[in-house]
C-alpha positions as CSV (number, residue, x, y, z in Angstrom):
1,X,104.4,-158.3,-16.1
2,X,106.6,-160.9,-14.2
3,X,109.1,-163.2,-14.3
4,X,109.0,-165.8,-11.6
5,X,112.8,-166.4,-10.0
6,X,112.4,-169.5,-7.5
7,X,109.2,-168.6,-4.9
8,X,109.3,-164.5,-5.7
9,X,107.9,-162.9,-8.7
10,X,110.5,-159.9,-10.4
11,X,108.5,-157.5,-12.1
12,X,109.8,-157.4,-15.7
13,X,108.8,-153.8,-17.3
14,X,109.9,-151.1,-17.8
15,X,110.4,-148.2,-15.1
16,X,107.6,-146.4,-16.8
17,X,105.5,-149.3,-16.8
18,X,106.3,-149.9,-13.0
19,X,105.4,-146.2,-11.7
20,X,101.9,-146.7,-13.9
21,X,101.3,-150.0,-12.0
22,X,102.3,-149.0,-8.3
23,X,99.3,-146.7,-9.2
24,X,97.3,-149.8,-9.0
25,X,97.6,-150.2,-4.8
26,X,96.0,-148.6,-1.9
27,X,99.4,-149.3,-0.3
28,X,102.6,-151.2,-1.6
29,X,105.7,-152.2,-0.4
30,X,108.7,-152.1,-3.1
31,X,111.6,-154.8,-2.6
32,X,114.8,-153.9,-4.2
33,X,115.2,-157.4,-5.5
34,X,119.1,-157.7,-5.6
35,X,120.5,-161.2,-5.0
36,X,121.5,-160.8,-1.3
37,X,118.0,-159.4,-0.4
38,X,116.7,-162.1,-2.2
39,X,118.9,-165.0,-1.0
40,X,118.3,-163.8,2.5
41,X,114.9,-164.0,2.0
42,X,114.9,-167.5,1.2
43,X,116.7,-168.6,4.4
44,X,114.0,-166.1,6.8
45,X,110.3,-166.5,6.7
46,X,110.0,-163.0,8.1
47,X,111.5,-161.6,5.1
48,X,110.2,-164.3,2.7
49,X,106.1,-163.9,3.6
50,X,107.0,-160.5,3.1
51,X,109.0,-160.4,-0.2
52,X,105.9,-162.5,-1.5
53,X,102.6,-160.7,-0.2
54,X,99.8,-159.2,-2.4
55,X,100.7,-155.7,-1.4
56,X,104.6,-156.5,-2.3
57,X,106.5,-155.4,-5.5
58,X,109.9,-157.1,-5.8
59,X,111.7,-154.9,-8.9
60,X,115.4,-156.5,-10.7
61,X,117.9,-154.2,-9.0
62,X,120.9,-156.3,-9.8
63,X,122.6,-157.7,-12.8
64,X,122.6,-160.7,-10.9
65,X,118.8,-160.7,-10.7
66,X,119.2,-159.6,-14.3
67,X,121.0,-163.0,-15.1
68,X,118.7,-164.8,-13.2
69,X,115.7,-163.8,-15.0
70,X,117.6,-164.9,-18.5
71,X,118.2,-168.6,-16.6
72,X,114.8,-169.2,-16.3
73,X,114.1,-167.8,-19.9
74,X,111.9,-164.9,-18.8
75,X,114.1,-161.9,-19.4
76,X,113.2,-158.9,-17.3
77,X,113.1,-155.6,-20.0
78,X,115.8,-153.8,-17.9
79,X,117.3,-153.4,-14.5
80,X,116.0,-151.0,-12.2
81,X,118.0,-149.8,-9.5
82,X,116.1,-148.6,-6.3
83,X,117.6,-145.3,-6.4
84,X,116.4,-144.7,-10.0
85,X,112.5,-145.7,-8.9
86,X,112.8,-143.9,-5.7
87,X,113.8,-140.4,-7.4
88,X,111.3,-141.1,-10.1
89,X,108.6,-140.7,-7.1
90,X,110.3,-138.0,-5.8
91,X,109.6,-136.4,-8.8
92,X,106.1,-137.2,-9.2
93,X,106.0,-136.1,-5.4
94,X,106.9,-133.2,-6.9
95,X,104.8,-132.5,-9.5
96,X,101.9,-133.9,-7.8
97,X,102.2,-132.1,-4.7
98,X,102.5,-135.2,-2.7
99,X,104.9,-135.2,0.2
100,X,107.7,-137.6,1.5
101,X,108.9,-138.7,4.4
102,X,112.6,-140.4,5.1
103,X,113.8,-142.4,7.9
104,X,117.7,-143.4,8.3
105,X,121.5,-142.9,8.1
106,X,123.3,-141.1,10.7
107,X,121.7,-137.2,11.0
108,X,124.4,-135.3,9.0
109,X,123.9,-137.9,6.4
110,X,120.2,-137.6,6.4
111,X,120.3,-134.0,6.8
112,X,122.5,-133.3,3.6
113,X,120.3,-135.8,1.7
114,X,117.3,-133.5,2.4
115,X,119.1,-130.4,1.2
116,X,120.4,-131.5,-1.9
117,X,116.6,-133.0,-2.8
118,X,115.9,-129.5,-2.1
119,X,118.1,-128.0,-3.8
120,X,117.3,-129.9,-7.2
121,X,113.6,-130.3,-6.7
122,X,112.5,-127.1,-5.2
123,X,108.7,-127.5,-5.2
124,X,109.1,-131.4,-3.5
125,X,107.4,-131.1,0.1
126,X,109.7,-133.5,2.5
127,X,107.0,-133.9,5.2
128,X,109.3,-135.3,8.1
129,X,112.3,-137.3,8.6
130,X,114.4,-139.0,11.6
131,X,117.8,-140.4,11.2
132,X,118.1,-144.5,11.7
133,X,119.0,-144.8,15.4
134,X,116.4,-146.1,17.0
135,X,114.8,-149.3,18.5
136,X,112.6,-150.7,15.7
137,X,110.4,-152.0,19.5
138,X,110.3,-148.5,20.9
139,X,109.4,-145.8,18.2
140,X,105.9,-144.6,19.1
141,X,107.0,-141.1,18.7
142,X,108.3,-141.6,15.2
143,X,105.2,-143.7,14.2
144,X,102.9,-140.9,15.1
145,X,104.4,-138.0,13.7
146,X,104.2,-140.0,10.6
147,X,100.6,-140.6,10.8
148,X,99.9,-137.3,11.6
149,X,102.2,-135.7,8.3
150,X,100.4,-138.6,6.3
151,X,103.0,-138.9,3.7
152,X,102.6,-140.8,-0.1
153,X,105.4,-142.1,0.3
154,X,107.9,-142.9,3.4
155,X,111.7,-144.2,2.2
156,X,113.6,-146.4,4.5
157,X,117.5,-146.2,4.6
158,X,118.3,-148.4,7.0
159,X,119.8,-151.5,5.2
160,X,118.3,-155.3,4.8
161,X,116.5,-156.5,6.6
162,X,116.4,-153.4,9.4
163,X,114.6,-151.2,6.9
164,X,111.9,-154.7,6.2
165,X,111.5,-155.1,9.6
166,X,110.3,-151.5,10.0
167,X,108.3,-152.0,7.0
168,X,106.8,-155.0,8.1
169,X,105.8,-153.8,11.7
170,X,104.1,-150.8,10.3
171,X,102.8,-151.0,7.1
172,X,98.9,-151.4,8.5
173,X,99.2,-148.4,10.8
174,X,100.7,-146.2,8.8
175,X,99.0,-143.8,6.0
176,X,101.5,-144.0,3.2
177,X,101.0,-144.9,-0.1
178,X,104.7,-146.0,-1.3
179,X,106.7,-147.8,1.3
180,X,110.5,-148.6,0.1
181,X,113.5,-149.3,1.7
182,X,116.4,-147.8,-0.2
183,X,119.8,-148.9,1.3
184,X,122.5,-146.7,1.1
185,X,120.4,-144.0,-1.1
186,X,120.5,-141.3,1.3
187,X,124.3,-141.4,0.4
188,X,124.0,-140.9,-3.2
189,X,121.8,-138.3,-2.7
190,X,124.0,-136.5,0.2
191,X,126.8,-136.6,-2.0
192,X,129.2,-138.9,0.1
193,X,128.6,-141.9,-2.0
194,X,129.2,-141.5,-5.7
195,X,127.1,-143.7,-8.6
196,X,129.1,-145.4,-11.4
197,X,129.4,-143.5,-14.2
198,X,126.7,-144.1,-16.4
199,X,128.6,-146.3,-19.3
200,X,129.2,-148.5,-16.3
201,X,125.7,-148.9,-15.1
202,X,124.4,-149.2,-18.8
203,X,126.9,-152.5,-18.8
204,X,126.1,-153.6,-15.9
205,X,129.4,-152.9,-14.4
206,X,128.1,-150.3,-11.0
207,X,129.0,-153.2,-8.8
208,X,132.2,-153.3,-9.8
209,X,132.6,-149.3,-9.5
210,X,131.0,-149.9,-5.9
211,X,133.5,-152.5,-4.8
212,X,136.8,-150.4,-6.3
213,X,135.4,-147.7,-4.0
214,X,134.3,-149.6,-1.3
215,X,136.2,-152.9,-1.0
216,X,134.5,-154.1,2.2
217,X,131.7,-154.6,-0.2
218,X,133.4,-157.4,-1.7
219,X,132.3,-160.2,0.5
220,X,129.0,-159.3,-0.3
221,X,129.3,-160.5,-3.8
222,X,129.7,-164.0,-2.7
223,X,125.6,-163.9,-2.5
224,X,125.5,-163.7,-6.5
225,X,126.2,-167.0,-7.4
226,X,124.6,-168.4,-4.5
227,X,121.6,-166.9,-5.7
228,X,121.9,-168.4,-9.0
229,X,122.8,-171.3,-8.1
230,X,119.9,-171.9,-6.6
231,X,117.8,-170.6,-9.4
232,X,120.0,-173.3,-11.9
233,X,119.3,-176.0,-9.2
234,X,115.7,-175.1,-8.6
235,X,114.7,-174.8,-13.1
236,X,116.4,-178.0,-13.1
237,X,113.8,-180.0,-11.4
C-alpha cells in the first residue's frame, strides 16, 4: 500500500484504491507528494512531522516521485496528480451529497473556479469559500464559518507550505473529513491555467508543458534531482 521514499511513506495504488482507503479516517490530511514538497519537508520539521503523521496521506504527484519510488525498487502503480484526486472527491461530493469548502487564490480566481465546478457538476453543494488573503494568525472569522457549514472536505489553494500551515493550525478544530491543499488547482479549474494535453501527462511530460507555458517555473525543477539525489544517497547506506 506504500512505498517508503527516505522518512515519508508514498502511497502506491491506484486512484481507486486511494478514494476506498481515505474512507478509512475520521479525518485526513492528503500531501501532494511532488519532489519540492517533499524536499522541503526534509529541511522543516513543521512540514516534516506533518508529512509523516497517522492522520497524513502523502500520494506520488510527480514523475519525479514516480522515479523515486523505482530507485528504491518499490514502484508506485501510477502517478496521481492532486487535481485528479481532488475532482474525484468533488465528484463523490456530488453524488453523495456531501459539500465542499475552498479557501485561496485571488477572488476572481476563486470565484470563476466555483462557477465552472458548477457548471459541470450541477448537483455538487460548495458550502463556503474565501479567497487566500489573509493572516494564517488572525482568521477566526473564516475558521468559524467553516465549523458552522461543516464541510467533508475543505481544499486549500494557497501554495506550499501556506496551504500546510493552515492545515496544520486547524485540522483538530475543524469538522472536515478531507483536508488537501491543491496548489494552483483553482486555476485549472477557473480556466486560466491550462493542463497538458493528455498524451503528455500519460508520458510524464505535464512538467514540461507547465514550464513552456510558464517559464518562471523553471527554477523550480532544480528540486527534482535534489530530491533524488537524496533518495540514491540515502538507499545507498
Amino acid at each position: 500500500m506504500f512505498t517508503r521514499i527516505l522518512e515519508y511513506n508514498v502511497f502506491n495504488g491506484t486512484l481507486k484504491e486511494l478514494m476506498n482507503y481515505i474512507e478509512k479516517f475520521n479525518k485526513v490530511n492528503i500531501i501532494s507528494g511532488n519532489p519540492e514538497v517533499l524536499y522541503n519537508g526534509l529541511n522543516n520539521p513543521l512540514l516534516f512531522n506533518n508529512f509523516t503523521g497517522d492522520n497524513s496521506i502523502i500520494i506520488p504527484d510527480g514523475v519525479g516521485t514516480v522515479m523515486a519510488s523505482k530507485v528504491v525498487k518499490n514502484p508506485v502503480k501510477e502517478k496521481i496528480a492532486g487535481i485528479e484526486l481532488m475532482e474525484e472527491i468533488v465528484k463523490k461530493c456530488e453524488r453523495e451529497g456531501k459539500s465542499i469548502y475552498l479557501i485561496g487564490a485571488k477572488q476572481e480566481i476563486l470565484d470563476a473556479c466555483i462557477e465552472k465546478l458548477q457548471s459541470k457538476y450541477t448537483k455538487l453543494n460548495i458550502s463556503g469559500s474565501h479567497n487566500g488573503y489573509f493572516d494564517l494568525n488572525n482568521c477566526s472569522d473564516l475558521i468559524d464559518d467553516i465549523k458552522a457549514k461543516k464541510p467533508y472536505a475543505l481544499f486549500i489553494a494557497m501554495g506550499s507550505p501556506r496551504q500546510d500551515v493552515f492545515i496544520i493550525k486547524n485540522m483538530k478544530e475543524l469538522p472536515c473529513k478531507i483536508f488537501m491543499g491543491v496548489g494552483g488547482s483553482f486555476d485549472v479549474f477557473a480556466g486560466k491555467v491550462k493542463r497538458a494535453p493528455n498524451w503528455m501527462i500519460k508520458l510524464g511530460l505535464e512538467w514540461l508543458y507547465r514550464v513552456a507555458k510558464e517559464p518562471f517555473r523553471v527554477k523550480r525543477l532544480g528540486s527534482i534531482p535534489k530530491f533524488l539525489l537524496e533518495v540514491i544517497k540515502h538507499k545507498s547506506k
